[in-house]
C-alpha positions in Angstrom: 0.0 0.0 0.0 1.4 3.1 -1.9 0.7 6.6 -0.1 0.1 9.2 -3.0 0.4 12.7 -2.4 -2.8 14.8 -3.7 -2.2 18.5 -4.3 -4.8 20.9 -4.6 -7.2 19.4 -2.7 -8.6 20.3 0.4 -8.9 16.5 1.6 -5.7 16.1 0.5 -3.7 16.3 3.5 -6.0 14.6 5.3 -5.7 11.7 2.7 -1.7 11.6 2.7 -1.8 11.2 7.2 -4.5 8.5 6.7 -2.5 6.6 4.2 0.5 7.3 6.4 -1.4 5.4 9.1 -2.3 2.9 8.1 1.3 2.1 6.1 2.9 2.4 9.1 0.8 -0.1 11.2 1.5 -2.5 8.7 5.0 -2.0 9.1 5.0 -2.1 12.7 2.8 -5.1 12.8 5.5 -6.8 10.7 8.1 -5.7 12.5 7.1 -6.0 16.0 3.6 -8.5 16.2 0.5 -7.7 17.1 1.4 -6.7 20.7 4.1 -4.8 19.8 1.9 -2.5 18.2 0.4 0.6 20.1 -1.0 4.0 18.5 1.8 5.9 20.2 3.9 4.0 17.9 2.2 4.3 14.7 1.7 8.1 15.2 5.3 8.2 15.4 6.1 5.9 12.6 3.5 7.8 10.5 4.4 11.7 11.9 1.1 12.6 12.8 -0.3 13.4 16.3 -2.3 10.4 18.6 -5.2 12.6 18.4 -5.6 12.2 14.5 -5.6 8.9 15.0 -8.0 8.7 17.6 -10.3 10.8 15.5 -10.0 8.2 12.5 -10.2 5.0 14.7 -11.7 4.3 18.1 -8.0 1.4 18.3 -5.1 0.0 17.0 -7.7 -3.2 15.5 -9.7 -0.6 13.7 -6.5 0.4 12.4 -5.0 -3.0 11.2 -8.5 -3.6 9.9 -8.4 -0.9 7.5 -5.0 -1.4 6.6 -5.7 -5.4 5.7 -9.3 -4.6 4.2 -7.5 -1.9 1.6 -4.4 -4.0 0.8 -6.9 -7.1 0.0 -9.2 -4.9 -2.2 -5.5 -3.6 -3.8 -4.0 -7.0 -4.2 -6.4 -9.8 -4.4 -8.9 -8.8 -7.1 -8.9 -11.1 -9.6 -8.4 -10.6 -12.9 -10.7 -11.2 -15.9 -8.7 -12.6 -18.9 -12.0 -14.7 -20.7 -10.4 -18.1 -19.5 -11.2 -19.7 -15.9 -7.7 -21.8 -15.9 -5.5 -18.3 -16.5 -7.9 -16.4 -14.2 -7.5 -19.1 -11.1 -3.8 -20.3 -11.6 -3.4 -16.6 -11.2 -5.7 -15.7 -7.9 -4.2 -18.9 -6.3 -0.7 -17.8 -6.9 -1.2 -14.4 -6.1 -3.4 -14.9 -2.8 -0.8 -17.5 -1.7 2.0 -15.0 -2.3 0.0 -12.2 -0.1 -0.8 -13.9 2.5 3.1 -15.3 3.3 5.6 -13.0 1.9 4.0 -9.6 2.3 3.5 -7.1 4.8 -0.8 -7.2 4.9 -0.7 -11.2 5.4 1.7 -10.7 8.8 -1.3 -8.4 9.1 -3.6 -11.1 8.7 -1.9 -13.9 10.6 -1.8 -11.8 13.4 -5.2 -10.5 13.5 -6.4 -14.7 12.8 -4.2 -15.5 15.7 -5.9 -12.5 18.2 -8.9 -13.3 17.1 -8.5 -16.5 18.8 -8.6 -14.9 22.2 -11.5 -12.5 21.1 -14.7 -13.7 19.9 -15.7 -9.3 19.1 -12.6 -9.5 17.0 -13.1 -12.9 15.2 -17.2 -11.5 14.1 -15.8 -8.4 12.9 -12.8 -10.2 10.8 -15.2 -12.2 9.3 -18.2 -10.6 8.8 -16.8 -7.3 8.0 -14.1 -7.9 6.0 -13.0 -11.3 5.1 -16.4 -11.8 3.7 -15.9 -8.8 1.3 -12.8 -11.3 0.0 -15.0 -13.9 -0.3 -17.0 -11.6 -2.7 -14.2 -11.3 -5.3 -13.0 -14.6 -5.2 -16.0 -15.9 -6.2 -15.6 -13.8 -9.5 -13.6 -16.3 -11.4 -15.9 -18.9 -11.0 -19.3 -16.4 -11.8 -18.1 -15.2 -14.7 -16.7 -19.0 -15.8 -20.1 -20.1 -15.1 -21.7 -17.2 -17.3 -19.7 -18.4 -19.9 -20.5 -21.6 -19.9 -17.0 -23.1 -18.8 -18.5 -24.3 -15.5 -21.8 -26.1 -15.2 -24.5 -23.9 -13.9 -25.5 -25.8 -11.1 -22.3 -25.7 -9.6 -21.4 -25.4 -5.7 -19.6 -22.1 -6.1 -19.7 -22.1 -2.5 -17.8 -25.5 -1.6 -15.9 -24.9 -5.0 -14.2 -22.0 -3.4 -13.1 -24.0 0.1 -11.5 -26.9 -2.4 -9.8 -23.9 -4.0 -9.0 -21.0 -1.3 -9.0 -23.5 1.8 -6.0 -25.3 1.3 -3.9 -21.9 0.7 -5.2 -21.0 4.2 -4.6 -24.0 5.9 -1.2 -24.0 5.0 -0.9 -20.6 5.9 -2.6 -20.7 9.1 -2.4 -24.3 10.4 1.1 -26.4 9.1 3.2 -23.3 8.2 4.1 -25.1 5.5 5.4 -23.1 1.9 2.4 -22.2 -0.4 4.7 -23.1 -3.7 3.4 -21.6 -7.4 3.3 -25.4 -8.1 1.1 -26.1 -4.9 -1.9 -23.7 -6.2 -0.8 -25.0 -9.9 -2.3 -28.3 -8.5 -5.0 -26.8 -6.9 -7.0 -25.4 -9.6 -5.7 -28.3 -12.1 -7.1 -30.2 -10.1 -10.9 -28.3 -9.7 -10.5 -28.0 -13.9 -9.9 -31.5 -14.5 -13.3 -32.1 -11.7 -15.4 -29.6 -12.7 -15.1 -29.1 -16.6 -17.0 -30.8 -19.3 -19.1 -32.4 -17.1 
């Protein structure tokens, strides 16, 4: 998540410290874990006063929320080239590569991992953002299924877990590496299933 500098606009400023915000509780989630980060130290990180903070967010989750929500809308949208294997080889990879190399899935882990010591944050997680996610990975398989690629009576909904759950498992449950050949598999796999039945 890029900050970009508006000029000429009166919500400019206000913009630029947002986006300055919420880069730098990335960062410091990253750097330090989940308890390492406070809003002292992401208005220093970010140069702007604990007040404009507080004025923003009512706490440091609000924060990280945003921060996650906007990098997954950024990052994980998936794109629409007309053929469902080229769309999902793609989402797999790049959802795999978010969530264990970059900055917004330390994010992510470390919000998952909090949110198993509170229920308030495990509801909002899911319900207010990881469901929006859930929105635009199901676009591949829509618009294959508009298309006619898929079959129209197909469980878009269970289709997705075969897809996206083993990416998150891995992720969140053995550790182990999410490899381009990995998600390869994974929607080679749902092709060879689900096509030209």
């Amino acid at each position: 998540m890029k900050s970009t500098t508006h000029r000429g606009n009166r919500h400019g400023r206000s913009e630029e410290a947002r986006q300055a915000v919420l880069e730098a509780a990335d960062d410091l989630l990253a750097e330090r874990g989940f308890a390492g980060v406070t809003i002292e130290g992401i208005a220093a990180r970010a140069g702007v006063a604990k007040q404009t903070i507080y004025r923003w967010w009512p706490s440091k989750v609000d924060v990280l929320l945003e921060a996650f929500t906007e990098d997954m809308a950024e990052h994980l949208t998936p794109q629409d080239t007309g053929d469902l294997g080229t769309d999902i080889r793609a989402h797999l990879a790049t959802l795999a590569e978010f969530l264990t190399t970059s900055d917004p899935g330390a994010v992510f882990r470390a919000l998952t991992g909090q949110a198993q010591h509170d229920p308030q944050l495990a509801a909002r997680l899911r319900d207010d953002h990881l469901s929006h996610q859930r929105d635009r990975d199901r676009l591949p398989l829509q618009r294959a299924i508009e298309r006619g690629e898929l079959p129209a009576g197909l469980d878009v909904e269970t289709a997705l877990d075969h897809l996206v759950g083993p990416i998150y498992y891995r992720v969140l449950v053995t550790g182990a590496p999410v490899p381009r050949t990995f998600t390869d598999d994974l929607a080679a796999a749902f092709l060879h299933r689900h096509q030209h039945q």
